[in-house]
C-alpha positions as CSV (number, residue, x, y, z in Angstrom):
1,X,143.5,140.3,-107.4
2,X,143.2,142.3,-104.0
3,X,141.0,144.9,-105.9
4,X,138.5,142.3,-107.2
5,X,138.2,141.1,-103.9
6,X,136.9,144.6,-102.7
7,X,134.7,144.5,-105.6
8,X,133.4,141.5,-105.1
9,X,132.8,142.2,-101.7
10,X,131.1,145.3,-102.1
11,X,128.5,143.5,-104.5
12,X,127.8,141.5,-102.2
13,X,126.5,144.1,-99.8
14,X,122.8,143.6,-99.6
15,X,121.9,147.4,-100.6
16,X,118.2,146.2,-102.1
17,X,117.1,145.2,-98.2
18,X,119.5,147.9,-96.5
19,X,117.7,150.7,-98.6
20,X,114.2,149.1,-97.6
21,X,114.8,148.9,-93.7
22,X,116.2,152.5,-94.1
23,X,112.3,153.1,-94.2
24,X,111.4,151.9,-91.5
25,X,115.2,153.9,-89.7
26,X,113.0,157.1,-89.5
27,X,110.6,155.1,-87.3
28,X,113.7,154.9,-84.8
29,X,114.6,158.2,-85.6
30,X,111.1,159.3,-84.2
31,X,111.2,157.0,-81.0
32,X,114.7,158.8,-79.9
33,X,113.2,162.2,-80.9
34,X,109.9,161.7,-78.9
35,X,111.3,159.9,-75.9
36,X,114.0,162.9,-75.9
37,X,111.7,165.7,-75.9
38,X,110.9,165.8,-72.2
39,X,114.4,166.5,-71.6
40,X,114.5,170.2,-73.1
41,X,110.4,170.4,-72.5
42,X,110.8,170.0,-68.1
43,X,114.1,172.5,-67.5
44,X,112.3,175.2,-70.1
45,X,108.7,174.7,-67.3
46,X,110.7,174.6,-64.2
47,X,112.6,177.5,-65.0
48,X,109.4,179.5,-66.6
49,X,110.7,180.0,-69.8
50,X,107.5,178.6,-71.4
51,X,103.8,180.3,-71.0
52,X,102.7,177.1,-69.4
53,X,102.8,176.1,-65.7
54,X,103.0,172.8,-64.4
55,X,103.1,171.4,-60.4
56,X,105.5,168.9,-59.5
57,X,103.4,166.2,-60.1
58,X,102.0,166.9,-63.5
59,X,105.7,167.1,-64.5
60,X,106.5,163.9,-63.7
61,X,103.6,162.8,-65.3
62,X,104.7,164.4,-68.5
63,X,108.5,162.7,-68.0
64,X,106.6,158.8,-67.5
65,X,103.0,159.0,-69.4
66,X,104.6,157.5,-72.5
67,X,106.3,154.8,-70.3
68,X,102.1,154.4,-69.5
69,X,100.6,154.7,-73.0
70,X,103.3,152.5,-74.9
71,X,101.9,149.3,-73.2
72,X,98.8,148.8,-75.4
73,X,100.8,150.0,-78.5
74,X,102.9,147.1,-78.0
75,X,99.9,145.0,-77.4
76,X,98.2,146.2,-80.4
77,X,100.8,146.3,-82.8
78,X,101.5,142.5,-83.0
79,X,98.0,141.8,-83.8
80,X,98.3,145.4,-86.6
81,X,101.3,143.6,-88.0
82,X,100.5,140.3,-88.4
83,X,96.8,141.2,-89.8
84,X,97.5,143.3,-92.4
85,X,101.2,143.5,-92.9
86,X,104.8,145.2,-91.9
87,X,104.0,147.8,-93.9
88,X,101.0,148.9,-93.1
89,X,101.5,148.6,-89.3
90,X,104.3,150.6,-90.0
91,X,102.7,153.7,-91.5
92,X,100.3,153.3,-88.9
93,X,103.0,154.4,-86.3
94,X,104.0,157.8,-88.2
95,X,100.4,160.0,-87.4
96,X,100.5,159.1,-83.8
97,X,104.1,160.5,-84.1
98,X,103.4,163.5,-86.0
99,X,100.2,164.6,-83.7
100,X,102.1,164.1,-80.5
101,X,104.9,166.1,-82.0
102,X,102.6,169.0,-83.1
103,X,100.6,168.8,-80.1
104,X,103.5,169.5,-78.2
105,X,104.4,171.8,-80.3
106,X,101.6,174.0,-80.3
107,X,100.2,173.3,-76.8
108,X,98.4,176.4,-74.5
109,X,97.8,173.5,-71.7
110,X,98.9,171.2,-69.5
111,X,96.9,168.6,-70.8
112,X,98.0,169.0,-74.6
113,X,101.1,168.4,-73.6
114,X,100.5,165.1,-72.0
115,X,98.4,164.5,-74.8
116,X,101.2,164.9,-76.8
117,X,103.7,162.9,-75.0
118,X,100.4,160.2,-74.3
119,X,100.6,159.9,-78.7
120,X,104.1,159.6,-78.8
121,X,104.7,157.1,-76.4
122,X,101.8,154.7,-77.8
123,X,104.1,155.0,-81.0
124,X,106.4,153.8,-79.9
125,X,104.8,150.7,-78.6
126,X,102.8,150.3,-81.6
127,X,105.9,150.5,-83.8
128,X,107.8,147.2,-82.1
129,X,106.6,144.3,-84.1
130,X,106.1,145.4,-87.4
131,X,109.3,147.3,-87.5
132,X,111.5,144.1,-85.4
133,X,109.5,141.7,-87.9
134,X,110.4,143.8,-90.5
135,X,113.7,143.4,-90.1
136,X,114.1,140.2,-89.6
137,X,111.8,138.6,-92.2
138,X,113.6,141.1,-94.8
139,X,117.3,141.3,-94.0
140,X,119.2,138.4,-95.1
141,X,122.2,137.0,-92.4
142,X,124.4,138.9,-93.6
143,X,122.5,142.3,-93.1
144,X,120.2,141.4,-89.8
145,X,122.4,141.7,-86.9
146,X,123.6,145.2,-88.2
147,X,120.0,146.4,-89.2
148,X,119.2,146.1,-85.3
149,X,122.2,148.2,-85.0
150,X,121.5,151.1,-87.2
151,X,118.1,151.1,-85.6
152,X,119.5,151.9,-82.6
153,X,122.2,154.2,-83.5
154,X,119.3,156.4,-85.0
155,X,117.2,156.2,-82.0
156,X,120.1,157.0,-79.8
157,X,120.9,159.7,-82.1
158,X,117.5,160.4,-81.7
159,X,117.4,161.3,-78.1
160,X,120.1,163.4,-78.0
161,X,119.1,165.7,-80.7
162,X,116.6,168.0,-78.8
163,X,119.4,168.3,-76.3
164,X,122.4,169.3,-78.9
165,X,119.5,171.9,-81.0
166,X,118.8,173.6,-77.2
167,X,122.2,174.5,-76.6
168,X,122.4,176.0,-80.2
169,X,119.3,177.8,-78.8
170,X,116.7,175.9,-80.2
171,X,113.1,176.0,-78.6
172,X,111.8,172.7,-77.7
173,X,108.4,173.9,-79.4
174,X,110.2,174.7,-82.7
175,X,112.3,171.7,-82.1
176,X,108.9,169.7,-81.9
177,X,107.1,170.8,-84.8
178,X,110.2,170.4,-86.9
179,X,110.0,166.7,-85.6
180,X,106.7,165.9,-87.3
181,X,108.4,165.8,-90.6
182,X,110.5,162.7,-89.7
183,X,107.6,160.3,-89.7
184,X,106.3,161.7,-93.0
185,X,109.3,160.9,-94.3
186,X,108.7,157.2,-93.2
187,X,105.3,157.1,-94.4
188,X,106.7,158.3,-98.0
189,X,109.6,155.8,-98.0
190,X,107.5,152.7,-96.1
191,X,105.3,153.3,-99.2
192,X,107.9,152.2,-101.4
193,X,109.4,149.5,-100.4
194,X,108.7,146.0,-100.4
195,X,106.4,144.3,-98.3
196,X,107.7,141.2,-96.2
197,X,107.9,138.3,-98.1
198,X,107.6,136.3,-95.3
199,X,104.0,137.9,-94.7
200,X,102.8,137.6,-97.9
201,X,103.3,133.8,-97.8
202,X,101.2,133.3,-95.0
203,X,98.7,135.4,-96.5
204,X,98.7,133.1,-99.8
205,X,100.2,136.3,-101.9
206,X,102.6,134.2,-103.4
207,X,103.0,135.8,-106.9
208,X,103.3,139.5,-104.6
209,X,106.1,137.2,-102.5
210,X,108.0,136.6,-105.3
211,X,108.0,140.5,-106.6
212,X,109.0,141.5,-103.0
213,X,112.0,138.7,-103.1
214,X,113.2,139.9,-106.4
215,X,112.9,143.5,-105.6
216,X,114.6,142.9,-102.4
217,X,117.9,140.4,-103.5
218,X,117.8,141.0,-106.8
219,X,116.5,139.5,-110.4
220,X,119.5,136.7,-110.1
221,X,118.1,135.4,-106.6
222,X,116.4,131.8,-106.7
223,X,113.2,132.9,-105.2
224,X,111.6,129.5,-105.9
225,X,114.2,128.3,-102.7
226,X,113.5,130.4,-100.6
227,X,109.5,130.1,-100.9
């Protein structure tokens, strides 16, 4: 009887939508990585263990310019997300990532560095409302509180990363290029997955809303409700 129980209960675990928003997981793998990066980039300048020099003041530009550039991410995003989906506004985060990643990677100047960090930080801006609409238009109740969770336990694990690979003697530069894979690996799994239901509703898609519903809780689900 107990045993069922687990197994009943372990049925019921949404893994259709949890393997979905994984997708979107290396989105706020990214943000932690990015947003980390400045904390192994400034001791390695300060200390002139890197060929580039930087004042006092283009430093702190480098530690706040994606504060700066993730304001008109966030602004654009919601109007990214809402015109042509979760989906797409999602994949539209990842080359922003990957160029400020390599930028930073491979810069010989001050100023492809903050260029770098400059692409990163409007990422992470743009990436907000599809990925937050995303997960709340696709989980059910039972998985939405700890999606929002796991989002942040990856972006948290994200930040300290670059951190824990420098004292294993890591460069930030290599640590950066080996950074740009993580949003091609959300580009490859945002491609397939599901769109948002929800979305494709408003859009009149409602034979593509039905697929997405089914492929998300399963051939047994009455789709026809929730429509």
């Amino acid at each position: 009887m107990e045993n069922k129980e687990k197994e009943e209960g372990t049925q019921r675990f949404p893994w259709r939508e949890f393997l979905s928003i994984l997708g979107f997981f290396w989105i706020a793998l990214s943000i932690g990585l990015g947003l980390g990066l400045p904390a192994v980039q400034i001791p390695s300048i300060l200390e002139a263990d890197d060929t580039i020099e930087m004042t006092q003041s283009q430093v702190s530009w480098l530690s706040c310019i994606s504060l700066a550039t993730c304001v008109p991410g966030n602004l654009i995003g919601g109007f990214v997300a809402g015109q042509w989906g979760r989906k797409f506004g999602g994949i539209l985060v990842c080359p922003f990532f990957i160029a400020g990643f390599l930028l930073s990677s491979y810069a010989t100047t001050v100023n492809m560095m903050l260029g770098g960090m400059a692409s990163i930080g409007f990422a992470v801006g743009l990436q907000h409302s599809p990925c937050a609409t995303y997960y709340s238009e696709v989980c059910s109740p039972a998985l939405r509180t700890s999606a929002n969770a796991f989002s942040g336990v990856w972006c948290l694990f994200g930040l300290l990363l670059p951190t824990l690979l420098k004292t294993f003697g890591v460069s930030w530069r290599t640590c950066s290029a080996g950074f740009s894979v993580v949003p091609l690996l959300a580009i490859i799994h945002i491609l397939l997955v599901p769109e948002s239901p929800a979305w494709l509703v408003t859009k009149g898609k409602l034979k593509e809303a039905r697929g997405a519903i089914i492929r998300l809780r399963g051939p047994d689900h009455n789709y026809e409700e929730e429509l």
